[in-house]
C-alpha positions as CSV (number, residue, x, y, z in Angstrom):
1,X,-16.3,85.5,-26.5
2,X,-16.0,85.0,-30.1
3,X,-12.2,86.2,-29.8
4,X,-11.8,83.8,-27.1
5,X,-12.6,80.5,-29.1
6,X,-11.1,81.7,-32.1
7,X,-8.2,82.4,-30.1
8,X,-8.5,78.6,-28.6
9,X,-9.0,77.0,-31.9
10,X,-6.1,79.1,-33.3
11,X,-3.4,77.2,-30.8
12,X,-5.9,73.8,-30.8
13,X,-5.1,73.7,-34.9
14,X,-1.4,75.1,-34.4
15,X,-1.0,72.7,-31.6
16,X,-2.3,69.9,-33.6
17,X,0.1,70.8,-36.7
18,X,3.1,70.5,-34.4
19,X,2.3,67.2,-32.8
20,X,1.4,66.2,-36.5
21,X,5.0,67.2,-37.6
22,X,6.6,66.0,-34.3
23,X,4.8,62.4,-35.4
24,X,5.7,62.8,-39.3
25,X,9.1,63.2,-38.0
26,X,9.7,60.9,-35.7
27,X,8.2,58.5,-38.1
28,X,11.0,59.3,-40.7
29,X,13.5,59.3,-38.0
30,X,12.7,55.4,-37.4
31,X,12.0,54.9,-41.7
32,X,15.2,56.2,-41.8
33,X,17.3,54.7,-39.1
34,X,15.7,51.1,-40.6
35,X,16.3,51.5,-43.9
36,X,20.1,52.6,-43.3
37,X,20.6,49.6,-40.4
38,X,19.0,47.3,-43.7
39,X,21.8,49.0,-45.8
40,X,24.6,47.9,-43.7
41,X,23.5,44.9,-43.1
42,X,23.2,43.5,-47.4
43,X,27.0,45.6,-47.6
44,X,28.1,43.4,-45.0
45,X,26.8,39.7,-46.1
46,X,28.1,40.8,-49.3
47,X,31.5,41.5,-47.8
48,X,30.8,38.1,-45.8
49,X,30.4,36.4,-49.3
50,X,33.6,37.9,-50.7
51,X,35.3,36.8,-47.7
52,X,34.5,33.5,-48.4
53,X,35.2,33.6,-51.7
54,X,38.9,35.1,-51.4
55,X,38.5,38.5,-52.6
56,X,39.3,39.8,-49.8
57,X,40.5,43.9,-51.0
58,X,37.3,44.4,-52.2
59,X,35.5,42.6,-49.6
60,X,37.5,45.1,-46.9
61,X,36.7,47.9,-49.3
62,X,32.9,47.0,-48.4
63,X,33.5,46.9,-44.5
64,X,35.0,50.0,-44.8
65,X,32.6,51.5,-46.3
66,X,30.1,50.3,-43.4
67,X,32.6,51.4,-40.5
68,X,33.1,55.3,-42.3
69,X,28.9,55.3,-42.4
70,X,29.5,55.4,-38.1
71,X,28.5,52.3,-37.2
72,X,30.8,50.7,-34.5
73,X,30.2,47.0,-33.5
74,X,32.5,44.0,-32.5
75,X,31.4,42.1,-35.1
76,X,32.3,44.2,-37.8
77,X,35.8,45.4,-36.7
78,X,36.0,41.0,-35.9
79,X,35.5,41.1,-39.7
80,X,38.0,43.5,-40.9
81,X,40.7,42.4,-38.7
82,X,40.1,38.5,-40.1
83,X,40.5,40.2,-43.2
84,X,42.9,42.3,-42.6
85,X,45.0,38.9,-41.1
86,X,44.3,36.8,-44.6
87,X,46.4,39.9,-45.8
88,X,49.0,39.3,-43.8
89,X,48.8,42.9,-42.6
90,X,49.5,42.2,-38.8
91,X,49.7,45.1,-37.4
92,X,45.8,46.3,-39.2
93,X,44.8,43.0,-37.8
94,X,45.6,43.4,-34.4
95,X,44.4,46.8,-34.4
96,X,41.0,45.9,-35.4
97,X,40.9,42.5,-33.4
98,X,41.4,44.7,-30.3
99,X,38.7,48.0,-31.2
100,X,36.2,44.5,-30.9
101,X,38.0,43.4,-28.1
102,X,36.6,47.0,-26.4
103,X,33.1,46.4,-27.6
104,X,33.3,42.6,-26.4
105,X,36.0,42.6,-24.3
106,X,34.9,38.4,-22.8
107,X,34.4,37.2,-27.0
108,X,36.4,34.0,-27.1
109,X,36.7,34.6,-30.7
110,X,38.2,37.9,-30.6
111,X,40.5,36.7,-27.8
112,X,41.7,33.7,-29.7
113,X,42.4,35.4,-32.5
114,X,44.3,38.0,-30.8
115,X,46.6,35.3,-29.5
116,X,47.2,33.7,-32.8
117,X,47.9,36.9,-34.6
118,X,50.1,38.1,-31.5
119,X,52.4,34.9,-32.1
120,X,53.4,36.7,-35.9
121,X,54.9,39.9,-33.9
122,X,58.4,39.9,-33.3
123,X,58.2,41.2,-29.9
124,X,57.5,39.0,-27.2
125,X,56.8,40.9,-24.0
126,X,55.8,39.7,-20.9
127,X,53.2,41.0,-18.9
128,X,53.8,42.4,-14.8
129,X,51.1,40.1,-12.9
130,X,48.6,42.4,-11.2
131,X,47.8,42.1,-7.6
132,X,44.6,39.8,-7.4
133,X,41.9,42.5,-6.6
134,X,43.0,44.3,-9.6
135,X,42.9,41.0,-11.7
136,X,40.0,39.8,-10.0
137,X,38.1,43.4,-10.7
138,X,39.4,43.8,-14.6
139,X,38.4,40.0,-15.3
140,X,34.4,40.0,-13.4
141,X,34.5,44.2,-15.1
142,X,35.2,42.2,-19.0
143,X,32.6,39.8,-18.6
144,X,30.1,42.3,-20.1
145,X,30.7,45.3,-22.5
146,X,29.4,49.0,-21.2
147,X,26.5,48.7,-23.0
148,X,25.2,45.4,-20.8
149,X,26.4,47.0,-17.9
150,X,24.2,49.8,-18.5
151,X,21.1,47.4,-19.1
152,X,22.1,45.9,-15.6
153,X,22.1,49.3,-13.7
154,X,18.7,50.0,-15.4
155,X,17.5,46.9,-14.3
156,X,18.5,46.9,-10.3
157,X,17.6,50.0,-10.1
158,X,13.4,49.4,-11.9
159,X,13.9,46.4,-9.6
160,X,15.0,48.2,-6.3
161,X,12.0,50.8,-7.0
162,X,9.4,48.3,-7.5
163,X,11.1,46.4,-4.8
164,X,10.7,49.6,-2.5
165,X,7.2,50.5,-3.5
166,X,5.7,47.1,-2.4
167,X,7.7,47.6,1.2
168,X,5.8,51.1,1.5
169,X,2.5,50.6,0.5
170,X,1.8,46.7,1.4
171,X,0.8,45.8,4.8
172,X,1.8,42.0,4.9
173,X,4.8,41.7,7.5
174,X,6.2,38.4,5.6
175,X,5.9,40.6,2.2
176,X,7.4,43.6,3.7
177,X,10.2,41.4,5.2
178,X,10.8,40.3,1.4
179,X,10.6,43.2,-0.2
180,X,13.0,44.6,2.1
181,X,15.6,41.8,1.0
182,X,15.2,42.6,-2.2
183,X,16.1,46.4,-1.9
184,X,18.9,45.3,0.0
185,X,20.3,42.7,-3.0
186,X,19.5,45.3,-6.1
187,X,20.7,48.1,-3.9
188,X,24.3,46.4,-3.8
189,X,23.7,45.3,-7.4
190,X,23.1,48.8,-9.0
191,X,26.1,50.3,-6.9
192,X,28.1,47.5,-8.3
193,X,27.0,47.5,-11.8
194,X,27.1,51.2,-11.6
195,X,31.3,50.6,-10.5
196,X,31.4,47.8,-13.6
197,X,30.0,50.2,-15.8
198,X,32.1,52.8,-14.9
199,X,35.5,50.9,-15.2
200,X,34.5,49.5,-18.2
201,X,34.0,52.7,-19.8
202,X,37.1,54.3,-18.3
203,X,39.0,51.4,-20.0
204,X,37.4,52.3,-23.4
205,X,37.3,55.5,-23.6
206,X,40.1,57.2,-21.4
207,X,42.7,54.2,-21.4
208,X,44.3,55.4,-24.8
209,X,46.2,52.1,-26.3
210,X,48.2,52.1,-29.4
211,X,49.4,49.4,-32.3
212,X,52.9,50.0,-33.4
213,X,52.4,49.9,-36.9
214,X,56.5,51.5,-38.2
215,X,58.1,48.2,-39.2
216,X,60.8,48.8,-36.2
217,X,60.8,52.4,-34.2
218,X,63.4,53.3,-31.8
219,X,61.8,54.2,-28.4
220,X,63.9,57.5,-26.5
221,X,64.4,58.7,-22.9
222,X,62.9,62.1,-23.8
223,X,60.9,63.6,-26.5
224,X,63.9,64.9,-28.4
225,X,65.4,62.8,-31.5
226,X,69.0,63.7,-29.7
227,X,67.9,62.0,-26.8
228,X,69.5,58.2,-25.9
229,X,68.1,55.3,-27.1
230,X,66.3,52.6,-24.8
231,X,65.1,50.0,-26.6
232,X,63.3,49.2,-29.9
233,X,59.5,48.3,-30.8
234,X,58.4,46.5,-34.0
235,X,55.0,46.4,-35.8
236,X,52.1,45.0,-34.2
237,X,53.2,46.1,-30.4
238,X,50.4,47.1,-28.5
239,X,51.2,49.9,-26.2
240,X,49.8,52.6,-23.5
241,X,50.0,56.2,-24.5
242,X,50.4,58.0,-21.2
243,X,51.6,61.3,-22.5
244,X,52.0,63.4,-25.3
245,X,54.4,66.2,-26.1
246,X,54.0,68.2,-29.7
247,X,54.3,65.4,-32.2
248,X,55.7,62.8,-29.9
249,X,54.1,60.2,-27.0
250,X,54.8,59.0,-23.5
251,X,54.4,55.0,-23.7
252,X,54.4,52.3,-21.0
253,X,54.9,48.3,-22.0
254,X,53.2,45.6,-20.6
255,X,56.4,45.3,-18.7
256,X,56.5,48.4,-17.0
257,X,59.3,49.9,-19.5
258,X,58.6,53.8,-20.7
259,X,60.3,56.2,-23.6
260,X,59.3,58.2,-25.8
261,X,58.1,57.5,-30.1
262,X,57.0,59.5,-32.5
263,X,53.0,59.5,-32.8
264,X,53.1,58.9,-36.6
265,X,54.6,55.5,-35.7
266,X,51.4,53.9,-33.9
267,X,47.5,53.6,-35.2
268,X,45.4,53.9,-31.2
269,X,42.5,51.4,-30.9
């Protein structure tokens, strides 16, 4: 008996050391995270106040130093492409308006200023008009970024379980006739949120787009410098990559034209 409870209050003490480290950790895990999140922000109003001020190289310098750390958000890469555009480096500018663009793909802001700095590229390309489900589905799939469409499939779906546990276990036929709505509505919202969601993220992730950022580059029929020339591109072109072959890429224009560049010649988003 006396091995027994020693036994017991061998694994009762290790067990309590290992939630106590599990706690300890998790506690610097959040110290952490804070204190770095409260680090990025002070670089950041301090690149804010050098933006105002002008100094805008070593206010870019301080974004940049924010953006290497990992931290991916539409307002920051807003930030470096407005800097990047008081440089008059277009084709940076563009290139950073749209990675915010992917994170807040409905931002007026972003979209304004992608229009403004689009009108300082030399070409002008026009765009096929889609067939209106596919418009219709990209514009109501931009109205949030992946991140709210998450929340909003999290949502339906504590919804539709509450929603379902009411209709089960109540025995009021008006309430049961509600609840049964209900599952109905948040059953067709969390398979369409779940559809948003996904579309949204295939467009950010998997829909590789590029900024042309060679001052002019000749686009080819083929991925072979010997190949015949189709047309040329000039900085701050954004482009689909739909292929790549060694050390060149497959692109396709807003206008439906494809050839062939060199991948040194283009920064993707």
């Amino acid at each position: 008996m006396k091995i027994i409870r020693k036994i017991k209050l061998f694994f009762l003490t290790e067990n309590f050391k290992l939630q106590t480290l599990n706690c300890f950790l998790c506690l610097l895990f959040v110290v952490g995270f804070r204190v770095v999140a409260e680090n990025n922000q002070n670089i950041i109003e301090k690149a804010n106040q050098l933006y105002q001020k002008g100094n805008y190289e070593v206010a870019l310098k301080l974004y940049d130093k924010v953006r290497a750390g990992g931290l991916e958000a539409a307002d920051l890469y807003y930030n470096i492409g407005n800097t990047y555009y008081k440089m008059n480096n277009i084709p940076s500018a563009i290139l950073y308006y749209e990675k915010a663009k992917k994170l807040s793909p409905n931002d007026e802001a972003i979209i304004h200023n992608i229009n403004i700095t689009n009108l300082k590229t030399i070409d002008k390309i026009e765009v096929i008009p889609q067939f209106f489900i596919l418009r219709w589905l990209n514009d109501v799939t931009d109205l949030y970024s992946t991140d709210s469409w998450a929340k909003s499939i999290i949502f339906s779906f504590v919804i539709l379980l509450l929603s379902l546990s009411v209709f089960i276990f109540t025995r009021s036929v008006y309430i049961k006739k509600l609840s049964f709505g209900l599952i109905l509505i948040f059953f067709i919202a969390l398979i369409s949120t779940f559809t948003f969601a996904q579309i949204q993220y295939s467009k950010v992730k998997e829909n590789k787009e590029a900024i042309i950022f060679s001052p002019s580059v000749t686009v080819k029929s083929s991925p072979d410098e010997k190949s015949t020339d189709l047309f040329m591109l000039h900085e701050g072109t954004k482009v689909k990559i739909t292929d790549k072959v060694n050390d060149w890429s497959e692109i396709r224009l807003p206008n439906g034209s494809v050839g062939w560049l060199k991948s040194n010649s283009f920064e993707v988003i």
